[in-house]
N, C-alpha and C positions, 0 to 999 in steps of 0.2 A: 827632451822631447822624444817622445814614440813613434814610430809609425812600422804598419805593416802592411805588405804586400803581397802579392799573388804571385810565386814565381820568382825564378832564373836569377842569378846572380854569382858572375864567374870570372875574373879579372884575367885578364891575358899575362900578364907581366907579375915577374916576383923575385921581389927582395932574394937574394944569392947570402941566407945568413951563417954560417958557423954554430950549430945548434945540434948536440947529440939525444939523439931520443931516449926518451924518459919513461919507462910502464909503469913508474908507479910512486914516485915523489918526487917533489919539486925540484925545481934546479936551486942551486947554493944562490948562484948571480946571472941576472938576466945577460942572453947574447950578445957582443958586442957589434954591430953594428959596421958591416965594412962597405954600405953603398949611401952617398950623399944623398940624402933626402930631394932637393932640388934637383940633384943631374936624373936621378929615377922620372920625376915628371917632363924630362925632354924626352920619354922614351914613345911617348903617347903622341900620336900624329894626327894634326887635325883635319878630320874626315871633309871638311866644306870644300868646297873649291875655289869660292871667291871669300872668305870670311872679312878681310882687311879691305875688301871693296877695291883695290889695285887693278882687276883687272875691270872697273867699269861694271856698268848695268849689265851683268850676264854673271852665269849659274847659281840663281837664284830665281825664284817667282814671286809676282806680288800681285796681289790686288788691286793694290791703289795705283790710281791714273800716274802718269809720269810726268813730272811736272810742280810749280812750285807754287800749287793751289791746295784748297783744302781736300782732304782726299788721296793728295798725292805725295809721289815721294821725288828726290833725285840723289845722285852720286856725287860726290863732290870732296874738296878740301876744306872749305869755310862757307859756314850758313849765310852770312854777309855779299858774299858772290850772287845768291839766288833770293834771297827772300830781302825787301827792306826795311831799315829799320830794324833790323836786331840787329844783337852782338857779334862782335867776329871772334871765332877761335878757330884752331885746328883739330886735325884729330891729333890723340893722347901720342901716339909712337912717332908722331914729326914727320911724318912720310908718306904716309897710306890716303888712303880716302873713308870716306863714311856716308853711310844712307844717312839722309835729312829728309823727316815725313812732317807733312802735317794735317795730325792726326783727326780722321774718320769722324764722323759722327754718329755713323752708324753701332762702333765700336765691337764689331763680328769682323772686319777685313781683314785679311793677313798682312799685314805690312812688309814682311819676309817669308818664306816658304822656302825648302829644300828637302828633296830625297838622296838617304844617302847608304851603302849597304851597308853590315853591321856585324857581329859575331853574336849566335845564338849565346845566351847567359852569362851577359857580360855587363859591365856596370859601364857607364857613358857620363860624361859629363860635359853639360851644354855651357857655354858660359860666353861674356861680352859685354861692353860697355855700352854706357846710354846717358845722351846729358841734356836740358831742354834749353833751346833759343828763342824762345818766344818774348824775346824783349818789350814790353808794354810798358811806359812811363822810361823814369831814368832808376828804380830800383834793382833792374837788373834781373827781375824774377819772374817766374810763370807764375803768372794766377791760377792757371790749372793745370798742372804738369801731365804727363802719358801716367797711366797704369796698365805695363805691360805683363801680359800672361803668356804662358808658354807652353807648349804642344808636343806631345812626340806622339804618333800613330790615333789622333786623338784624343788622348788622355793630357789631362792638365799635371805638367811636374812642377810649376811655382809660379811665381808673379814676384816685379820689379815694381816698387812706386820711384818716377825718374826724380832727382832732387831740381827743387822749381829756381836752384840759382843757374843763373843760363850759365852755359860752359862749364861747370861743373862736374865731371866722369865720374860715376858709382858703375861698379861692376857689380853684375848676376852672376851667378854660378846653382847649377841644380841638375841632381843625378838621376837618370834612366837606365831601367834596367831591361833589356832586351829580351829575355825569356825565351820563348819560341822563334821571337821574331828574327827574321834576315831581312830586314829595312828600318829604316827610321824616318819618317816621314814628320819633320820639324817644324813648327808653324810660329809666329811673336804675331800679337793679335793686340791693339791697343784697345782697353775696353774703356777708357774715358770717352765718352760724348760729350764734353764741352768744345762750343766750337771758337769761344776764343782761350789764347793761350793753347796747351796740348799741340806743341812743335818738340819736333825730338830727333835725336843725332844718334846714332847706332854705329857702333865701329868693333873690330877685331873679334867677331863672334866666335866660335871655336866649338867644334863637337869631338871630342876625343876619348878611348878606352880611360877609363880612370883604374890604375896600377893598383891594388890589393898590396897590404905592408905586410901580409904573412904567407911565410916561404912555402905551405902545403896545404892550401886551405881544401883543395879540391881530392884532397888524401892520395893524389896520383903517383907520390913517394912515396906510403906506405905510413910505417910506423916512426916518423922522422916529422922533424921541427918543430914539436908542439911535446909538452909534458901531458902527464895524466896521474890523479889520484887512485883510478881504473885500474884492473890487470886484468891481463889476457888472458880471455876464457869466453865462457857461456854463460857462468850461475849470474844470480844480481848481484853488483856490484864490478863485473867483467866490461872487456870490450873486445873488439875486433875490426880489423880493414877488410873489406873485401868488397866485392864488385856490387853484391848478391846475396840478403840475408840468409836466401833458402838455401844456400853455397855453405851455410856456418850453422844455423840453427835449425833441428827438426820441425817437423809440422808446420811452418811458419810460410807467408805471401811470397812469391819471389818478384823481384824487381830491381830493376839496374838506376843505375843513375841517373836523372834527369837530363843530364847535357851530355850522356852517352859514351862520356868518356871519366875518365878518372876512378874514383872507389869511393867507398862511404865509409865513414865510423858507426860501428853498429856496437849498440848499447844495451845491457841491461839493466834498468834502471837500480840502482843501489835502494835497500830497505834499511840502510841506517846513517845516522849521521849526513854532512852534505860535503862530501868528496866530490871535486870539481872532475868533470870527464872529459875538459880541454884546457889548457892554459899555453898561450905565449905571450913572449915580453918582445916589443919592438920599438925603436927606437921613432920620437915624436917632435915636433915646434911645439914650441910655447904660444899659450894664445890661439890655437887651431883647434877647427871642430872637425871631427872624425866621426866617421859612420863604420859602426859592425853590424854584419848581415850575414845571412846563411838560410839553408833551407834545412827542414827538420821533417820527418816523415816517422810513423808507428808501423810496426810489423808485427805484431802480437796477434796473431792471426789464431782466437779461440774456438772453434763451432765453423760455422759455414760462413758466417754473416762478413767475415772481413775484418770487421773492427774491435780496436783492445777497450777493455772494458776500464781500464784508466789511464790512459797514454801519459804522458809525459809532461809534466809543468817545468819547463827550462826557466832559470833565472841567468842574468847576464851582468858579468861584473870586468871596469876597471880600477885597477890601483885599490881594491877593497870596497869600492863605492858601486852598488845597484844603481846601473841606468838600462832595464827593461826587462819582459818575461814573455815567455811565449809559452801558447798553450798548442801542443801536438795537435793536429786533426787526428779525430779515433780512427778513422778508413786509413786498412792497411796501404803502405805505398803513395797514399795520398800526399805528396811534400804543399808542405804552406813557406811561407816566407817570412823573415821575422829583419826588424831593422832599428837600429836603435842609437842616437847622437851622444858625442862625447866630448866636452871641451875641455883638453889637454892644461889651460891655466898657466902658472908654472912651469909643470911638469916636464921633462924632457925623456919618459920613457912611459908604455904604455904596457902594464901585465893585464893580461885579456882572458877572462874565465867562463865556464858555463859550468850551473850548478843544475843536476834535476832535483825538484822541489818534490816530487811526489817519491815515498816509503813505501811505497802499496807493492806486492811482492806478486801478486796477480797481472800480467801485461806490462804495461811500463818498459816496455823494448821499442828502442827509437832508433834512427837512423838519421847522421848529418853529413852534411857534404855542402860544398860552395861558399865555405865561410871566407869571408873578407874583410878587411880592417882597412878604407882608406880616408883621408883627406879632403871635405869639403871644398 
């Protein structure tokens, strides 16, 4: 699966790997690997204040009435304490607490809300459990479970359908990327209108930076942790780091980097054959989907108008297998965003490439910066 965005994507935290830089052929054997995959995601702090619901009905807002009607919600250990007639559980971690709603018919309320600050172009990950109690007869199931959607600053980042066996925990997880922003303003919004069944238990929500698995995505080291088929220069088939195309190339747009810090890989498109102008290898789980992302911007600044008369067609590869492509915006400086899913299988290491697809010896000068490789 594809998907492209508008905008910012910069992970705060980064793999510490043993990788000597490469201008201009592959490495023998991918980097070995010296930070535990799992202790890397305790480095990410969850931004909520009350996520596991411990401290009670507070820092958080909600819409719905307070209370164990329809419409409303409470705090609690077991749905059985407030509602009767359903099932008793707990929440999943044996300790905490958890919102118990039931659910809106309106299905526009927030059931949860929270603002919380953020790092300009940085990847986010919302995540948290949800299981339904609406116990009707003795089968144990919701006739019509919650379908929850989910919010950041307005924009929809996914939906949860909750599973209709009561007590039953499935976890959401779904990433945002902050761009400009310095807030994240979070919303879960049950959009089922049935008004029987549609009871639901929400517990251990979590908004935290999601850690990028490659050591220099935002080129802020220079010519280090990443190989290239590229050498350093100007003509096609060259590259370069620098802050500032106009810093490296004549005649060309000047522009710095999106997120105002770091450097960019600035590229001439190669007119032969398809020599990769990025690759690293990083260590992965089996069975995990991974998202690579980056921004790409043209500076082929011909005439007055601004834009290259054939920017760049990036294709994107792991382990040898195409999962996605991205077409440059022609307006120099203009960065677009490109994003693209990878499920790991097997696999326990991940070689990550970008190929430009486009020969054309006219324009074809691109500019990357903010690439990231993390873990759904």
């Amino acid at each position: 699966m594809i998907s492209f965005f508008q905008f910012g994507n910069r992970r705060s935290a980064k793999l510490q790997l043993s990788i000597r830089a490469n201008s201009g052929r592959q490495p023998a054997s991918a980097p070995a690997l010296v930070e535990n995959l799992e202790a890397r995601q305790l480095l990410s702090a969850n931004l909520l204040v009350n996520g596991d619901f411990s401290a009670g009905n507070s820092g958080f807002y909600s819409q719905y009435g307070h209370g164990a009607v329809p419409g409303g919600y409470v705090i609690g250990n077991n749905p059985a304490s407030f509602y009767k007639g359903v099932v008793s559980f707990t929440p999943p971690n044996g300790e905490k607490l958890m919102l118990m709603a039931n659910g809106s018919d309106g299905g526009t309320k927030d059931v949860w809300h929270e603002t919380v600050s953020v790092s300009t172009n940085t990847t986010y990950d919302f995540s948290g459990l949800a299981a339904a109690f609406a116990q009707l007869g003795n089968d144990h199931t919701d006739e019509s479970p919650a379908r929850l959607s989910f919010y950041v600053n307005g924009v929809g980042i996914g939906s949860f359908n909750v599973n209709p066996a009561d007590g039953k925990f499935g976890r959401f997880a779904d990433l945002w990327r902050s761009g400009s922003s310095t807030t994240a303003s979070i919303r879960i919004i049950d959009r089922n209108t049935a008004t029987l069944g549609n009871d639901f238990a929400l517990a251990d929500l979590s908004f935290a930076a999601s850690p990028s698995l490659l050591v220099n995505g935002d080129f802020a080291a220079g010519f280090t942790g990443f190989s290239t088929q590229y050498v350093k220069g100007t003509k096609p088939g060259d590259y370069a780091i620098a802050k500032d195309p106009a810093s490296i190339y004549t005649g060309v747009v000047s522009f710095g980097p999106p997120s105002g810090i770091g450097q960019q890989l600035l590229a001439n498109g190669a007119i032969s054959g398809n020599p990769y102008i990025w690759q690293e290898s990083t260590s992965v789980i089996k069975n995990s989907t991974y998202e690579f992302s980056g921004l790409a911007a043209t500076f082929s600044q011909l005439g007055n108008d601004h834009t290259d008369p054939s920017p760049a067609n990036l294709a994107f590869y792991v382990n040898g297998v195409a999962i996605g492509s991205f077409k440059v915006n022609a307006t120099d400086g203009k960065f677009g965003q490109f994003a693209a899913t990878w499920n790991s299988g097997s696999s326990t290491t991940a070689t990550i490439k970008i190929v430009d697809l486009n020969h054309t010896n006219t324009g074809n000068d691109f500019a990357l910066d903010d690439l990231a490789f993390n873990q759904e």
